[in-house]
C-alpha positions in Angstrom: 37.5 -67.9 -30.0 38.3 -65.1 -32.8 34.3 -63.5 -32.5 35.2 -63.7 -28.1 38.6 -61.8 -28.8 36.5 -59.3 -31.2 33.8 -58.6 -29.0 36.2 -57.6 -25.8 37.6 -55.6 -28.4 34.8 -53.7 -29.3 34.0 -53.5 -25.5 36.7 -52.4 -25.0 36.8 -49.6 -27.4 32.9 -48.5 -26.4 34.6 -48.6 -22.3 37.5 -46.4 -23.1 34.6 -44.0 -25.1 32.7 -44.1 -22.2 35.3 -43.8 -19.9 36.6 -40.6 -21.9 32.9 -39.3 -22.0 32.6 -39.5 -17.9 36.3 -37.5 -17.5 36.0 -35.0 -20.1 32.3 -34.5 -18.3 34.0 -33.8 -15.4 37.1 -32.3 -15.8 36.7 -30.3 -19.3 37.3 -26.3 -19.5 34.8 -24.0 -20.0 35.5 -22.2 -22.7 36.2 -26.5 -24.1 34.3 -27.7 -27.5 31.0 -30.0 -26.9 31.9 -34.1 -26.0 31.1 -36.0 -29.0 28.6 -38.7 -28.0 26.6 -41.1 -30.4 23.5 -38.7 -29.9 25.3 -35.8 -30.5 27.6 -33.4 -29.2 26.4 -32.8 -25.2 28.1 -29.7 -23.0 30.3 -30.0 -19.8 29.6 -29.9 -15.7 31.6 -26.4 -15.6 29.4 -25.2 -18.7 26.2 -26.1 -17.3 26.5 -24.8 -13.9 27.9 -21.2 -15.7 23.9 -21.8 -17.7 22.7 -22.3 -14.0 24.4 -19.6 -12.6 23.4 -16.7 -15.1 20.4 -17.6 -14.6 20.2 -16.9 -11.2 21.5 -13.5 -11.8 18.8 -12.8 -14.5 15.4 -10.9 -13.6 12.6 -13.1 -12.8 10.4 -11.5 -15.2 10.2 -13.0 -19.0 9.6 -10.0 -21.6 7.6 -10.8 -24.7 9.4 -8.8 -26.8 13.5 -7.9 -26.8 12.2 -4.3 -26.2 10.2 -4.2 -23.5 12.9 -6.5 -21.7 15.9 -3.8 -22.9 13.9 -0.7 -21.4 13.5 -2.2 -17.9 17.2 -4.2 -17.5 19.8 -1.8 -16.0 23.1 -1.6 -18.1 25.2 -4.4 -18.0 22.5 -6.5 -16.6 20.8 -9.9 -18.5 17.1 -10.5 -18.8 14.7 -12.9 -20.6 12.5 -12.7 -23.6 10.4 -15.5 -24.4 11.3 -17.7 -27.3 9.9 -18.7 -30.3 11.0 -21.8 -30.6 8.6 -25.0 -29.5 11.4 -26.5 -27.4 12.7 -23.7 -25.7 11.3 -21.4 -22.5 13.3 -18.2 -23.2 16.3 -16.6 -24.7 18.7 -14.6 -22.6 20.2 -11.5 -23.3 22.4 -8.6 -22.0 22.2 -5.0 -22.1 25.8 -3.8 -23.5 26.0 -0.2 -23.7 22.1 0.6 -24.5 21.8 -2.5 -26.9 20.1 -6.1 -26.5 22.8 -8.6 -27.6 22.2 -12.4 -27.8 24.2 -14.7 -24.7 22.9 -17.7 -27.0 21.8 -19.2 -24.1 18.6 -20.8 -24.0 16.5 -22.6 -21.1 14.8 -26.2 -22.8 11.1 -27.1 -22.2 10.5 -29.4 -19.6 10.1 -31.8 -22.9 13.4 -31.5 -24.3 15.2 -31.5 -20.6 13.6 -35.0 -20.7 14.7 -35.5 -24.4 17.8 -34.9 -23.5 18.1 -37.2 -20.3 16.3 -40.1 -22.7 19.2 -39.6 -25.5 21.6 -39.7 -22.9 20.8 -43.0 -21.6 19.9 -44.6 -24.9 23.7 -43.5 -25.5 24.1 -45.4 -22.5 22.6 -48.6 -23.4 24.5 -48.2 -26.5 28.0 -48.8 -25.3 27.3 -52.6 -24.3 30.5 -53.2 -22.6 30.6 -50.2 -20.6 27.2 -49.6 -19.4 27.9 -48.9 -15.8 30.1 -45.9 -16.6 27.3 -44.7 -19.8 24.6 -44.6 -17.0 27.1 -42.5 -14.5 27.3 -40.5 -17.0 23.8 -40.6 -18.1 22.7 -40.0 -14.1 25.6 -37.2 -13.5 24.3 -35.4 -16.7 20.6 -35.6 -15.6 21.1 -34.9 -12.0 22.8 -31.5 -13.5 20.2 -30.9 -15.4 17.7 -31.4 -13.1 19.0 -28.5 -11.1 17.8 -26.5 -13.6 15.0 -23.9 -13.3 11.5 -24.4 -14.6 9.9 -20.8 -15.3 6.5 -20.6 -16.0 4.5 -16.9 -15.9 1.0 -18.1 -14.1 -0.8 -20.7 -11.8 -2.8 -21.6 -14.8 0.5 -22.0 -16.9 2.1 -24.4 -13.6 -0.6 -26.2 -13.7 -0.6 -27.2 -17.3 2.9 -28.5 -17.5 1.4 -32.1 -17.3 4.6 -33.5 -16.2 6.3 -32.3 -13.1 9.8 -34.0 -11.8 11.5 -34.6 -8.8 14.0 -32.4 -7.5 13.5 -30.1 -10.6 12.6 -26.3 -8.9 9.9 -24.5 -10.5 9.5 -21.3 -10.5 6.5 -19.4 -10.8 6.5 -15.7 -11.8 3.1 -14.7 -10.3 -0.1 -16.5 -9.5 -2.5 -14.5 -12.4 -0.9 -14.0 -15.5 0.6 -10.6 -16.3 -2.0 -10.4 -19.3 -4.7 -9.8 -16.0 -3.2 -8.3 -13.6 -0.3 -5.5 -13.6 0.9 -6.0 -10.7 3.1 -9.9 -11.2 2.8 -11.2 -7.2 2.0 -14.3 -5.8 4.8 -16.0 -7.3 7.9 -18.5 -5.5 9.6 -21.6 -6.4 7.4 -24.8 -6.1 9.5 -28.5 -5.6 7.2 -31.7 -7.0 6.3 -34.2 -4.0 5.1 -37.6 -5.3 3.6 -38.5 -1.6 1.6 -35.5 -1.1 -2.0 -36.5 -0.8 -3.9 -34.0 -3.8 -6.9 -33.5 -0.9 -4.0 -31.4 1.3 -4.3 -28.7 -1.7 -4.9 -25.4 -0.7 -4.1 -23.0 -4.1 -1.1 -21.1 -2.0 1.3 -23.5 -0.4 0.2 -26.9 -1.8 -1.2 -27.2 -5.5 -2.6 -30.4 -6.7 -2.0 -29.4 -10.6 -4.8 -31.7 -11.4 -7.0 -29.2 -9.6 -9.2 -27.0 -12.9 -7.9 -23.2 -13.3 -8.3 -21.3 -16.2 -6.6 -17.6 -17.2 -9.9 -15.4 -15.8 -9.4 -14.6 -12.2 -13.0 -15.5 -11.5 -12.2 -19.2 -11.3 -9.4 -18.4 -8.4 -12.2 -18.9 -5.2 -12.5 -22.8 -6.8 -9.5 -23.4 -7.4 -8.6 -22.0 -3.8 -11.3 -24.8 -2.6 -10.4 -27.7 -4.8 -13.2 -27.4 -6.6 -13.1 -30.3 -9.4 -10.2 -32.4 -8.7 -10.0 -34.5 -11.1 -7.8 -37.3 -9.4 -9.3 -36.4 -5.8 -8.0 -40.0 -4.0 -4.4 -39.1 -5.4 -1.0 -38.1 -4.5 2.0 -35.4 -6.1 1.3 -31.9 -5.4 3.7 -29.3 -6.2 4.9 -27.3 -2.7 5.9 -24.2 -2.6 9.4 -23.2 -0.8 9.5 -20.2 1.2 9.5 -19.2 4.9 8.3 -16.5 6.9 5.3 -14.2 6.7 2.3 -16.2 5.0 1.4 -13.6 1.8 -2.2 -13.2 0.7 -0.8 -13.1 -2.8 0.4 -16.8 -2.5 -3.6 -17.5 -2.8 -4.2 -15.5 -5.4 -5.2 -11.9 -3.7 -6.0 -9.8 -6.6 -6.4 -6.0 -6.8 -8.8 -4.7 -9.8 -12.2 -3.5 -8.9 -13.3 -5.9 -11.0 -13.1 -8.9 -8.8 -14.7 -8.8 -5.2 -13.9 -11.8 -4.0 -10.4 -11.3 -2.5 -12.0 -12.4 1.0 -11.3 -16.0 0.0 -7.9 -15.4 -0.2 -7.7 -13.8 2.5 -9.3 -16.7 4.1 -7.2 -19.1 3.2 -3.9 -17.7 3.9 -5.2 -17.4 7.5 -6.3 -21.0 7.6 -2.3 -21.9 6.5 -1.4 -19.5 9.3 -2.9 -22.3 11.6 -2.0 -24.9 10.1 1.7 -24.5 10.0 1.7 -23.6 13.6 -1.7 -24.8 15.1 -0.6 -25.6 18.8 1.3 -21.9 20.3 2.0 -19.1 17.5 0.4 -19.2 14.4 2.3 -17.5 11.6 1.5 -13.4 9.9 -1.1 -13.4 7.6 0.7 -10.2 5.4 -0.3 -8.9 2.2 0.9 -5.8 0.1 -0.6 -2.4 -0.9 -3.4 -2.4 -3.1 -7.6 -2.2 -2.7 -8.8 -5.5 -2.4 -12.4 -5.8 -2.6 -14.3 -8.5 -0.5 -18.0 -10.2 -0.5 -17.7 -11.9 2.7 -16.3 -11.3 5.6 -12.4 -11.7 6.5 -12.3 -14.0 9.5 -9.3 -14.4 12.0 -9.9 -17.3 13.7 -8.1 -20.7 14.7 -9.8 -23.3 12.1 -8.0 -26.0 14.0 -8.4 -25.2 17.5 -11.0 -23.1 19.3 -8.9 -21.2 22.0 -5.3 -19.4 21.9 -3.5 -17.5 20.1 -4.9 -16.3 16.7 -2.9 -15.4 13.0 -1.7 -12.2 12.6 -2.9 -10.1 9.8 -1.2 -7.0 8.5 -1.2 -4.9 5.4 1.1 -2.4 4.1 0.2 0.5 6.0 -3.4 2.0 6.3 -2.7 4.7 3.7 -1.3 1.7 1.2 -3.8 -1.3 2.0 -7.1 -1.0 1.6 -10.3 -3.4 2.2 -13.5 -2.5 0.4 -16.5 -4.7 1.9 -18.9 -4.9 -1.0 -21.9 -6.8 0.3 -23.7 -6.6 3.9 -22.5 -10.6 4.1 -22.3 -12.3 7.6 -20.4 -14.2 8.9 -22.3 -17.3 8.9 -24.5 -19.4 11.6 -21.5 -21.4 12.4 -20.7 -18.1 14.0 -23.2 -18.5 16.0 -24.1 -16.3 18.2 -21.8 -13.9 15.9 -23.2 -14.3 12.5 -22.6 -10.6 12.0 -21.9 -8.6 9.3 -18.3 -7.2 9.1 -15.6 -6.6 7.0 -12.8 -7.9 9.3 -13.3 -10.1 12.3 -11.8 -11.8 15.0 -14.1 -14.4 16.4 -13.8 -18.0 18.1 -14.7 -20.8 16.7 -18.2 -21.5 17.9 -20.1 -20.6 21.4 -19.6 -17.3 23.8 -17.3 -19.4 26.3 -14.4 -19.6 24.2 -11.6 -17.1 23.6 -9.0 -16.3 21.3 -5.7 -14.3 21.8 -2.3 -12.7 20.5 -3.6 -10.6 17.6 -1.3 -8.4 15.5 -3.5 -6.8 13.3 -3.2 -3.3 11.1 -2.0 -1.7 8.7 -4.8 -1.2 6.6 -8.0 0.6 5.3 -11.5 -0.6 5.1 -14.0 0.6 4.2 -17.8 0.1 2.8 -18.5 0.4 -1.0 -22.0 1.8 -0.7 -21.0 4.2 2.5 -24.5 2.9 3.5 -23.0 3.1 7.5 -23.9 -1.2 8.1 -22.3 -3.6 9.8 -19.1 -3.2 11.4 -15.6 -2.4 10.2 -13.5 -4.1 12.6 -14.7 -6.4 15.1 -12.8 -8.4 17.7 -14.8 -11.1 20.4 -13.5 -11.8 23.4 -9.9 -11.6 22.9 -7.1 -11.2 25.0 -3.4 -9.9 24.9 -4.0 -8.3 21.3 -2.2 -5.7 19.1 -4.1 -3.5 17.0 -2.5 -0.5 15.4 -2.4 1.6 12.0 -6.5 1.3 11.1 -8.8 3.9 9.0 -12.0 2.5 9.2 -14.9 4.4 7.1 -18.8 4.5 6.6 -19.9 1.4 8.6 -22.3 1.6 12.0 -19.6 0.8 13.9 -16.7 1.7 13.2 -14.0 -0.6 15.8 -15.6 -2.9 18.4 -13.6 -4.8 20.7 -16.4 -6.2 23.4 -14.9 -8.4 26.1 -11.7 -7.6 25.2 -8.5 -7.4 27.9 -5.1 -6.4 27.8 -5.2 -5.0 24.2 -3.1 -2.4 22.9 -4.8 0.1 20.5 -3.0 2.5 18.7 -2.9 5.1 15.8 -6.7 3.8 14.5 -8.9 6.6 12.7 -12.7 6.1 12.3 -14.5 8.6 9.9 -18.3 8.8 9.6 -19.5 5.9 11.0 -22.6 6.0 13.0 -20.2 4.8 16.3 -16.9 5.1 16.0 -15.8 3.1 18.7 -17.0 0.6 21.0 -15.2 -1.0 23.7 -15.4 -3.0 26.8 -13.8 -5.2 28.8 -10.8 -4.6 31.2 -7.2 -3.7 31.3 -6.9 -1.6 28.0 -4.4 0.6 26.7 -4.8 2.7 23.5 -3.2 6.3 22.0 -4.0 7.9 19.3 -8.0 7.0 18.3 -9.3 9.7 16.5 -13.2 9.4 16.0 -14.2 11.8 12.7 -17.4 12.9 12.2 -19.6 10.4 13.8 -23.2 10.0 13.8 -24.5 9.5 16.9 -21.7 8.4 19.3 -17.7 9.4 18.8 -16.4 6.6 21.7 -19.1 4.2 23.3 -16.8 2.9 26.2 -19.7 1.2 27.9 -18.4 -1.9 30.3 -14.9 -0.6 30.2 -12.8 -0.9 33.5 -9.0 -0.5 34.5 -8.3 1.4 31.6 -6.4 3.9 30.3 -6.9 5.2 27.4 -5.8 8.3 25.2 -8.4 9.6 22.2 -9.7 12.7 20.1 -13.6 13.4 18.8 -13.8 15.6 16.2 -17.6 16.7 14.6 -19.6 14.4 16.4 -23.3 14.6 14.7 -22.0 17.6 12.4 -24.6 16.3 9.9 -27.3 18.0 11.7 -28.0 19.9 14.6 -29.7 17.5 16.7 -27.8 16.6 20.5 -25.5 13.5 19.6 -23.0 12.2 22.0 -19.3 12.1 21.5 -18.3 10.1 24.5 -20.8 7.5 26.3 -19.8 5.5 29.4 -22.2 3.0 31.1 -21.1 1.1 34.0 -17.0 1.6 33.7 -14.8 1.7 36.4 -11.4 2.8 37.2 -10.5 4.1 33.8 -8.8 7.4 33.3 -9.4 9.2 29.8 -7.2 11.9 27.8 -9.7 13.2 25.3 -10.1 16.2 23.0 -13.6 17.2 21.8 -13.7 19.4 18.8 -17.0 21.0 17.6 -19.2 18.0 18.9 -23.1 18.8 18.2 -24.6 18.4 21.8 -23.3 16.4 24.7 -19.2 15.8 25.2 -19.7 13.2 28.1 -23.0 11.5 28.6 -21.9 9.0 31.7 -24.1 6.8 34.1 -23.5 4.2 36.6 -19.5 4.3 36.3 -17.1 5.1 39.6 -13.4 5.7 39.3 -13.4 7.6 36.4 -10.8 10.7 35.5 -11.1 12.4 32.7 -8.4 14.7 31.3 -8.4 16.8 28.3 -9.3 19.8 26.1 -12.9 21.0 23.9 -12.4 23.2 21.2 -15.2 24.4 19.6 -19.5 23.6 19.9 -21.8 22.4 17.1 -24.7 24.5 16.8 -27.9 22.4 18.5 -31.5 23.5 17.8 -32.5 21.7 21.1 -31.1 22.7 24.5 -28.6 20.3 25.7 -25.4 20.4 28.5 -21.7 19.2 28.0 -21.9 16.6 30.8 -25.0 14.3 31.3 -24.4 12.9 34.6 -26.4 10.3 36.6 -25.3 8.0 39.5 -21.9 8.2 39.1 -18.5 10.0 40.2 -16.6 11.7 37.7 -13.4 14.1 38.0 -12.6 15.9 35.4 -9.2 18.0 35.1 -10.5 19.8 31.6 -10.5 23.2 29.7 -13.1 24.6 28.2 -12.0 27.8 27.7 -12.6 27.9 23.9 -15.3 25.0 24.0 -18.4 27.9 22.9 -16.1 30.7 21.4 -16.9 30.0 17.9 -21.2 29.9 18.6 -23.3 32.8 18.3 -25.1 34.4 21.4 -28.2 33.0 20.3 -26.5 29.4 19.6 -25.1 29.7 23.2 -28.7 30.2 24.7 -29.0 26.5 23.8 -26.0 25.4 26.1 -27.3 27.1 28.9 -24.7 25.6 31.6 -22.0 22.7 31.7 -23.8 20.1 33.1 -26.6 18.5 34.7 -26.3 15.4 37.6 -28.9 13.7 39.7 -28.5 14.1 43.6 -26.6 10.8 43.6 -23.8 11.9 41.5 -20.4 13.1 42.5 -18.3 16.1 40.0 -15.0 16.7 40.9 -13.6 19.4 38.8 -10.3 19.4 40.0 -7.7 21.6 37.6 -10.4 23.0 35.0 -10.9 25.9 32.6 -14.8 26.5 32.5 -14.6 29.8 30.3 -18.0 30.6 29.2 -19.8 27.3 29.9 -21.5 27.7 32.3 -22.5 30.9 34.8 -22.3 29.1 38.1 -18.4 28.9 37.9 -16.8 31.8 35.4 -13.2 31.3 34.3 -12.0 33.6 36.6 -12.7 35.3 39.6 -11.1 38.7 40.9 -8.5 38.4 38.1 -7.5 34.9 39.3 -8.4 31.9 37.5 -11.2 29.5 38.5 -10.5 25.9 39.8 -11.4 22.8 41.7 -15.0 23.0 42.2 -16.7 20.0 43.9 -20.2 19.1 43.1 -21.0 16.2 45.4 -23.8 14.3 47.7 -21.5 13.7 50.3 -17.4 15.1 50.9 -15.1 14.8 54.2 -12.2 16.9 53.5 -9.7 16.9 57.0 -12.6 16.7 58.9 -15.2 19.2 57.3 -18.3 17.4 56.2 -21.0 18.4 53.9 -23.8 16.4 52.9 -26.7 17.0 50.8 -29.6 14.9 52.1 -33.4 14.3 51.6 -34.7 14.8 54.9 -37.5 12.3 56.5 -39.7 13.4 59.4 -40.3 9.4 59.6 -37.1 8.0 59.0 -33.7 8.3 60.7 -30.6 8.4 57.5 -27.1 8.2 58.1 -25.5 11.3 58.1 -21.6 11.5 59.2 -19.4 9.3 60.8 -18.2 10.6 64.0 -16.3 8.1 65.2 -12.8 9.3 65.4 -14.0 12.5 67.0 -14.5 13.4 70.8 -16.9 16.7 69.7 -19.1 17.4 66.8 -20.3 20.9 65.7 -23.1 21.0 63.1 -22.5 24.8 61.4 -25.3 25.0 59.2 -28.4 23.8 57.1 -29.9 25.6 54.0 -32.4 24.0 51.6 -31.2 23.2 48.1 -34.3 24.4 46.2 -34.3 28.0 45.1 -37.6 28.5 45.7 -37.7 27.3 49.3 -36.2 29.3 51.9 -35.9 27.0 54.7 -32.4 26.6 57.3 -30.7 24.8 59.9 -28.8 26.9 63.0 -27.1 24.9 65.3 -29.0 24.0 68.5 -25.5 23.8 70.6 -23.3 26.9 69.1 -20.1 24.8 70.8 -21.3 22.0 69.4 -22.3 18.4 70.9 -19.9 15.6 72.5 -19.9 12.6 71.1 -20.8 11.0 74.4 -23.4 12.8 75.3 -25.4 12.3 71.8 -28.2 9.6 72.5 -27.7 6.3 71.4 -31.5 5.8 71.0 -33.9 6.4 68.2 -37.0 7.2 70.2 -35.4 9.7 72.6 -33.2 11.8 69.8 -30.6 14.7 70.5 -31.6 18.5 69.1 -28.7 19.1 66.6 -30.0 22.2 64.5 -33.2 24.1 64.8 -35.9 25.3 61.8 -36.1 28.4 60.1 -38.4 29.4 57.7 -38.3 32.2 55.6 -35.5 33.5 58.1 -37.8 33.3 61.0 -37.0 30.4 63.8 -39.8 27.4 64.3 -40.3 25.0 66.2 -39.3 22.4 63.5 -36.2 20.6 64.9 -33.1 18.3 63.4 -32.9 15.6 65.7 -30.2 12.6 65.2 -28.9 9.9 67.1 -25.5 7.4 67.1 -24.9 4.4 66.0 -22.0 2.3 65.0 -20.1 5.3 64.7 -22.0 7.1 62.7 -25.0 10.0 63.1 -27.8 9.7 61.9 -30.4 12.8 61.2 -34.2 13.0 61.0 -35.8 16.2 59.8 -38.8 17.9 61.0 -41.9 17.1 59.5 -43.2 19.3 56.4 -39.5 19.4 55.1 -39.0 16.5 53.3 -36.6 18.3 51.1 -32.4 18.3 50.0 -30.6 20.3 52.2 -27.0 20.8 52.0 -25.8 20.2 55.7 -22.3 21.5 56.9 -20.3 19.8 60.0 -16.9 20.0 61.5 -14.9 17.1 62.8 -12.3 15.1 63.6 -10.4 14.2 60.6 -10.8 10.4 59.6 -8.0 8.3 61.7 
């Protein structure tokens, strides 16, 4: 009975203790001594959440000496040096009027955090008739310390810790160590997840710590890939907390020209972009100033799905950012049919039926290392609804390509000294602001592009030499209406075929000298107005320079020129700036033209076969006025054959018995040669006389068009 009434004693003595230990926990001051335990003398809740919060007021970066840490800290302010010591992180001081002076705070190890929790609960254990309050208190105290912040300076450092905690936060101070890089980026607080399978690990977002990495940058592409996992059928990775834009730092993107393989960072952070939002808008691939050079190319692409919308990917501004492709890398036969070389590229997954949308790309420079003009700069398949703004693009064969693209929006994008400097197709573009510097062979190839507008400068097209190069191209586009300045472009300004619809509006400045005689406009089968001046286009040439611009343009006969408000100055003799004082304007060069009833039509006669002529339908009387030959060196002429002209009604409806509408003269003497036509369907149709199977520009009056 005695030992019975002894041991409730002693319990409870130890339960009071405890008891005392748990309040005094809870409720002591501040400013308060230490709580005696049997493991030693252990610190308060207030005390340990004043640790928690100086540290969240303390830089992020961790000094290695007391000076360097006192020469970047603002007055007043704390920072952290690291410590000596083999169970402490770092030391934190404060700058107090220009001097470093010791808090006497410290930040434990992850080892003696856990030292600390063990001790507690052997304390615990200790205290046999109060256990349940011990382990409160042991469980309060290591839930408080647990909110504590693990620092480490590197991804190689994180990922030697060896033991990692729940609901501990880590935080990392940069993904290379500051003893590599200069610049500490990359870097966010990481939480431990025990059910995380170690195969999800992607090096940025997820990190399987049992994944190798060593100090040297050169083992980041592995470590990006998983390379080595040691424990691959696994689970706990560490998870990094963050939202918003997706940084090409979290995986590692380093800037030193001694590493070139930044593209797999790049890479990867657009792969996470997809991931985290695979089905409707993936996330913004965004990554700081620097120049990052690249092997392979950068791909934006949806890794998880083959159609929609695609990750964004911006820098920091094209004057900040900068890509430098080092290698003439493709893309890859998975790309198939677009295993192309290029240092930035928006492609589908695989095959030429699918299509991607939604970029938001820019704000960067690329360019080639070698400046050996391959390959393209910035390509983009078959996209739709995409953004692409703030680009300088140098030294590749194509500068910016967008083929099969609709509904972008281009803007502010420089190309310099590419052999094209752009390339685009497709329908229902917009774009200001595209400057094409110094190109090779073509400034803009807009070949294929319809229903768009689009607003661009071309300065020294094929200034490397003085052979004809071509500063604007267009092949089969429609309905698209151009502002462009040409500046000093060596040989043609607008070389255009097969295209209808097309305006163009805009200024030339300046000629490059050619050593082969060339025009401005290269016209064939298509209709072109331009509203232009070229008032100063040939100022700055030489007489004998100008011999080898001898007029403005060329056109075959099926080509229509509208020049509706233009400035020809010295281009061309046919049409001098100004006539009488006044200036020149709206000069039409075309096949065919019914202006309010007044019809003119330049057409290769047959004595064999009736062509279509005019309509005539909504008139009651036709008068043909005149016929003259369009070759210089043939003098040949229609006069009418009725001077009142002919009635509709009473022109023959039949091809074998014709009506006289204009008779022959040759050499300004009349013959019996006759132009003989005939009605049909509402229109007239002509046949010439035989010998004079030439163009001749023929004049009519008529009714206007109902």
């Amino acid at each position: 009975m005695t030992d019975q009434t002894q041991r409730l004693e002693i319990a409870t003595v130890k339960a009071e203790i405890g008891s005392n230990i748990v309040y005094r926990f809870s409720n002591d001051a501040i400013n308060d001594d230490g709580i005696p335990t049997e493991s030693g003398d252990i610190q308060n809740l207030k005390q340990i959440i004043k640790i928690i919060e100086d540290k969240a007021s303390v830089s992020s970066s961790i000094y290695t000496t007391v000076a360097e840490g006192l020469v970047a800290t603002p007055e007043g302010g704390m920072f952290l040096v690291q410590s000596d010591e083999d169970d402490e992180i770092y030391v934190v001081w404060r700058k107090v009027d220009g001097a470093a002076v010791d808090t006497g705070k410290r930040t434990l190890s992850s080892q003696a955090a856990e030292n600390a929790v063990n001790a507690a609960q052997a304390s615990a254990d200790a205290s046999e008739a109060s256990a349940l309050l011990a382990q409160e208190a042991a469980n309060d105290f290591q839930e408080v310390i647990a909110k504590a912040v693990i620092s480490v300076s590197s991804m190689h450092a994180f990922c030697q810790l060896g033991t990692y905690r729940t609901g501990v936060t880590y935080c990392l101070a940069a993904w290379h160590t500051s003893a590599v890089v200069a610049k500490l980026r990359g870097g966010g607080n990481f939480v431990y997840d025990p059910t995380i399978a170690k195969s999800k690990h992607n090096g940025g977002y997820i990190i399987s710590p049992t994944v190798p990495i060593t100090s040297s940058v050169a083992s980041t592409p592995a470590f990006l890939a998983g390379t080595g996992e040691t424990d691959p059928s696994g689970f706990g990775c560490l998870v990094r907390v963050t939202t918003g834009d997706i940084w090409a730092e979290y995986f590692g993107l380093f800037d030193d020209a001694s590493y070139s393989w930044n593209c797999k960072s790049f890479n990867a952070a657009i792969k996470w972009a997809d991931v985290v939002a695979p089905d409707i808008s993936p996330g913004m691939v965004s990554f700081m100033d620097g120049e990052f050079r690249t092997t392979d190319p950068i791909i934006i692409w949806r890794p998880n799905g083959q159609t929609g919308r695609i990750p964004g990917f911006r820098g920091a501004g094209a004057y900040n950012s900068t890509i430098i492709k080092t290698t003439n890398n493709t893309t890859g036969a998975q790309y198939a049919p677009l295993n192309i070389d290029a240092a930035v590229i928006e492609i589908p997954k695989t095959g030429d039926d699918l299509q991607i949308g939604g970029a938001n790309s820019g704000g960067f420079s690329i360019t080639k290392l070698s400046a050996d003009r391959t390959g393209y700069g910035y390509y983009a398949a078959r996209s739709y609804f995409g953004k692409r703004t703030d680009m300088f693009i140098k030294d590749f064969n194509q500068g910016f390509s967008s083929p099969g693209c609709w509904m972008q929006h281009l803007d502010m994008i420089w190309t310099l000294g590419c052999n094209v400097g752009f390339t685009l197709s497709g329908t229902s573009n917009h774009g200001g602001n595209l400057y094409a510097g110094n190109s090779h062979e073509i400034g803009f190839d807009l070949s294929g592009l319809t229903y768009s507008n689009l607003s661009t400068a071309c300065d020294g097209t094929g200034s490397q030499g003085t052979i004809p190069k071509i500063a604007y191209k267009l092949s089969g586009s429609h309905g698209i209406t151009l502002t462009c300045g040409v500046e000093k472009a060596v040989g043609t300004e607008f070389s255009i075929a097969g295209s209808f619809g097309v305006t163009i509006n805009g200024h030339s400045f300046g000629t490059g000298i050619s050593t082969v005689t060339t025009r401005k406009l290269l016209i064939t089968g298509s209709t072109v107005k331009f509203n232009f001046d070229w008032n100063l286009s040939l100022g700055n040439l030489t007489s004998d320079d100008k011999a080898f611009y001898p007029s403005l343009y060329t056109k075959d006969v099926n080509s229509t020129l509208d020049f509706g408000v233009c400035n020809f100055g010295d281009t061309d003799p046919r049409m001098p700036r100004t006539l009488d004082g006044r200036l020149l304007s709206n000069i039409g060069v075309s096949p065919y033209r019914n202006m309010d009833g007044n019809v003119t039509h330049q057409l290769l006669l047959s004595s064999s076969t009736f062509k279509k002529a005019l309509y005539v339908g909504s008139s009651s009387r036709i008068k043909f006025v005149y016929g003259v030959c369009t070759d210089p060196a043939v003098d040949t002429s229609f006069e009418p054959s009725a001077p009142l002209g002919h009635a509709v009604s009473t022109i023959s409806t039949n091809s074998a018995s014709p009506t006289d509408i204009g008779n022959l003269y040759i050499d300004g003497v009349a013959s019996i040669g006759r132009l003989s036509g005939y009605m049909a369907g509402g229109w007239l149709y002509l046949r010439g006389p035989s010998g004079q199977q030439r163009i001749h520009s023929l004049s009519f009056i008529t009714a206007p068009l109902a």
